[in-house]
C-alpha positions as CSV (number, residue, x, y, z in Angstrom):
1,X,106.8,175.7,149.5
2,X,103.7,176.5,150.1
3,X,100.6,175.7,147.8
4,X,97.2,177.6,148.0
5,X,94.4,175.1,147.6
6,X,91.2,177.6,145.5
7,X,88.0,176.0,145.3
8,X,84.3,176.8,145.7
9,X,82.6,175.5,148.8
10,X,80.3,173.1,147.1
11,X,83.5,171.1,145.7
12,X,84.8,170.3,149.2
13,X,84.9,166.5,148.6
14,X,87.5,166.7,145.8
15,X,89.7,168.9,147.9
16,X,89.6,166.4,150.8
17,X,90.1,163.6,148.6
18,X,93.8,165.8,147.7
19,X,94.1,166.4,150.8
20,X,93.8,162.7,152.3
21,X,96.5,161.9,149.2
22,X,99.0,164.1,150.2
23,X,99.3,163.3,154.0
24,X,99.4,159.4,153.0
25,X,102.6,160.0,151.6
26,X,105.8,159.9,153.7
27,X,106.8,163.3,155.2
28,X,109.8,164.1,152.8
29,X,107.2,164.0,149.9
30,X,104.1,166.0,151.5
31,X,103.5,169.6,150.1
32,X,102.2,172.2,152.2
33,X,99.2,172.5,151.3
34,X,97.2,175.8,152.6
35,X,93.0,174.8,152.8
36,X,90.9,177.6,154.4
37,X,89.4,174.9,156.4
38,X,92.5,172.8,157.9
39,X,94.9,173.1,160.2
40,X,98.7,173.6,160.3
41,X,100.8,173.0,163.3
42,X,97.5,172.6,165.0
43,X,96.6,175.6,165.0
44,X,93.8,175.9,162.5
45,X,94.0,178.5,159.2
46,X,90.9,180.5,159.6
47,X,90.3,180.6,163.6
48,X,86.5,181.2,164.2
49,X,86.3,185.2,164.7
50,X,89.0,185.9,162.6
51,X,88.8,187.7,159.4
52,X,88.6,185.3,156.7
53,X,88.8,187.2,153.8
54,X,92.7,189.1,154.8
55,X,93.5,185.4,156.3
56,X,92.8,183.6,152.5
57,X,94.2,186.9,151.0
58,X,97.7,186.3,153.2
59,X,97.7,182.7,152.1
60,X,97.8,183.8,148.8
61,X,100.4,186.1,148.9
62,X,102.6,183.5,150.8
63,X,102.0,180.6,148.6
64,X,104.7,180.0,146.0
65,X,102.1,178.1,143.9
66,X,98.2,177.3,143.5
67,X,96.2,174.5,143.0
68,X,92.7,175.8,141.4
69,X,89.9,173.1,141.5
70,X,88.2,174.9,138.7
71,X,83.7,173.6,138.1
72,X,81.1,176.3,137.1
73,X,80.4,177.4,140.9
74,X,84.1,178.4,141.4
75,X,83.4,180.6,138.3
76,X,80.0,181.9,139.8
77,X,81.5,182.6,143.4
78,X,81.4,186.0,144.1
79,X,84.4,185.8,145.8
80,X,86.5,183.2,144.1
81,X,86.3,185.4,140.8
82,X,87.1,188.7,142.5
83,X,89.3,188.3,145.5
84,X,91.2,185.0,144.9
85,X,91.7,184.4,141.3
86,X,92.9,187.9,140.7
87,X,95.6,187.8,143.2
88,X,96.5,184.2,142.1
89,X,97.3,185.7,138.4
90,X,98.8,188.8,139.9
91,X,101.2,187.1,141.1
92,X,101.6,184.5,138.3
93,X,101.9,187.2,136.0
94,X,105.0,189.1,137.9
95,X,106.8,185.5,139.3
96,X,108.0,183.4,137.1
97,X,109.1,181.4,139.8
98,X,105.1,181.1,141.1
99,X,103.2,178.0,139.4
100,X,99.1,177.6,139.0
101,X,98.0,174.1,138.4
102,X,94.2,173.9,137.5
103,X,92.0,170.7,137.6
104,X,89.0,170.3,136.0
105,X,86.2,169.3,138.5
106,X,83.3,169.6,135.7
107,X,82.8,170.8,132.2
108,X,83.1,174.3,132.2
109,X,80.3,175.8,130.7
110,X,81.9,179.7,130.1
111,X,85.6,181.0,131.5
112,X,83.0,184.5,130.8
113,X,83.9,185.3,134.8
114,X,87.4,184.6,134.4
115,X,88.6,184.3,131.1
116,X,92.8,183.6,132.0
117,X,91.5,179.8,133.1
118,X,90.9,178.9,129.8
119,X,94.3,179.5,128.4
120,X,96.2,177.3,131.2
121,X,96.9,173.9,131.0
122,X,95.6,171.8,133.1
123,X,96.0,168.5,135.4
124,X,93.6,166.5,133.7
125,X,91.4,167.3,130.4
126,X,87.5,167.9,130.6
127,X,87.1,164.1,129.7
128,X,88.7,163.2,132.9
129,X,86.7,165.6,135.2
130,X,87.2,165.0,138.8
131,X,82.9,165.0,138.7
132,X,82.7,162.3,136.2
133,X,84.8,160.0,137.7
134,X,85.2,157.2,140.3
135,X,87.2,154.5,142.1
136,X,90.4,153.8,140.8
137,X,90.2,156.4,137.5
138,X,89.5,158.5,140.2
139,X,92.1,158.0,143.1
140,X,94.6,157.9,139.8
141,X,93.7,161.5,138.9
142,X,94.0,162.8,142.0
143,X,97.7,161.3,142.2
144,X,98.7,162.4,139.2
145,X,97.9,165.8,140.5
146,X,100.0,165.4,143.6
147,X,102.4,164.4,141.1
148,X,102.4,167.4,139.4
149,X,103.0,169.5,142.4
150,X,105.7,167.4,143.7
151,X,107.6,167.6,140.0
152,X,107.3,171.3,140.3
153,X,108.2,171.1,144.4
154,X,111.4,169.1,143.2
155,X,112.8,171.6,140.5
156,X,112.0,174.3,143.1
157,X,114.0,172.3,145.5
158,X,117.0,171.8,143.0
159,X,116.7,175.3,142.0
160,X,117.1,176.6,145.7
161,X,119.9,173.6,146.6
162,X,122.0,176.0,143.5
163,X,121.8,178.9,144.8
164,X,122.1,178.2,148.1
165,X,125.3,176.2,147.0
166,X,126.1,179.3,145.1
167,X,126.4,181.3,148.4
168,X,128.2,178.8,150.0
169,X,130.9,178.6,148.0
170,X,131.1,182.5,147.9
171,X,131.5,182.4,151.4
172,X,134.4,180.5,151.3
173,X,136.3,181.5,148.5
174,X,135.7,185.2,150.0
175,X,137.6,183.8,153.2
């Protein structure tokens, strides 16, 4: 499972806060996550000269879920609004299998530039806003997020374990 991390540049801090989180847990409960700026198998996401803009656009399409850290500048980056989030809810909208879980970083002043935001529900509630919290309210937030992923990760896991079960047992009762 992959999960493609969407955020605006100037909200970097809450991302690597997720980030950190998720690669202190042990390695059977990491998720993949998929940050234009990390690395994976050493090798980093974005390599300098490449084309950014078809690399985030692959991620997308590989992802099997997204994590949108959603403040006023994601909804006033140019290319947030038209690039990512419309492939996001392209493919929310024809997988049902394909999950978006939004966080509030601020108090959205208008969902004018994308209106779908507004209608999801999200990780936390404007009260708890990643930008209006800190220390242990904080940290807590940002784990119940990973914990949201990981509840999702786990059903996806189950759901695969069936069908995959499924197959095998086909394969043997067809012998």
């Amino acid at each position: 499972m992959s999960v493609f991390v969407s955020y605006a540049s100037q909200d970097i801090s809450h991302v690597n806060s997720l980030s950190k989180a998720n690669n202190d847990k042990t390695l059977f409960e990491r998720v993949s996550l998929w940050i234009s700026y990390e690395k994976n198998k050493n090798k980093k996401n974005i390599e300098p000269g490449s084309n950014s803009k078809r690399k985030i656009l692959e991620a997308i399409d590989k992802s099997t879920s997204a994590i949108i850290f959603v403040s006023n500048n994601l909804l006033t980056s140019d290319f947030v609004v038209k690039e990512e989030l419309p492939l996001i809810f392209k493919k929310y909208n024809s997988n049902k299998n394909y999950n978006i879980i939004p966080v509030f970083v601020d108090k959205v002043t208008s969902y004018d530039n994308f209106p779908q935001l507004k209608d999801l529900q999200y990780s936390n509630s404007p009260s708890t806003a990643l930008n209006s919290l800190s220390g242990a309210k904080y940290r807590i937030t940002i784990s119940e997020l990973l914990s949201d992923l990981s509840s999702i990760y786990s059903k996806k896991r189950k759901q695969y374990f069936t069908v995959f079960s499924i197959f095998i047992l086909f394969l043997i009762s067809s012998h």
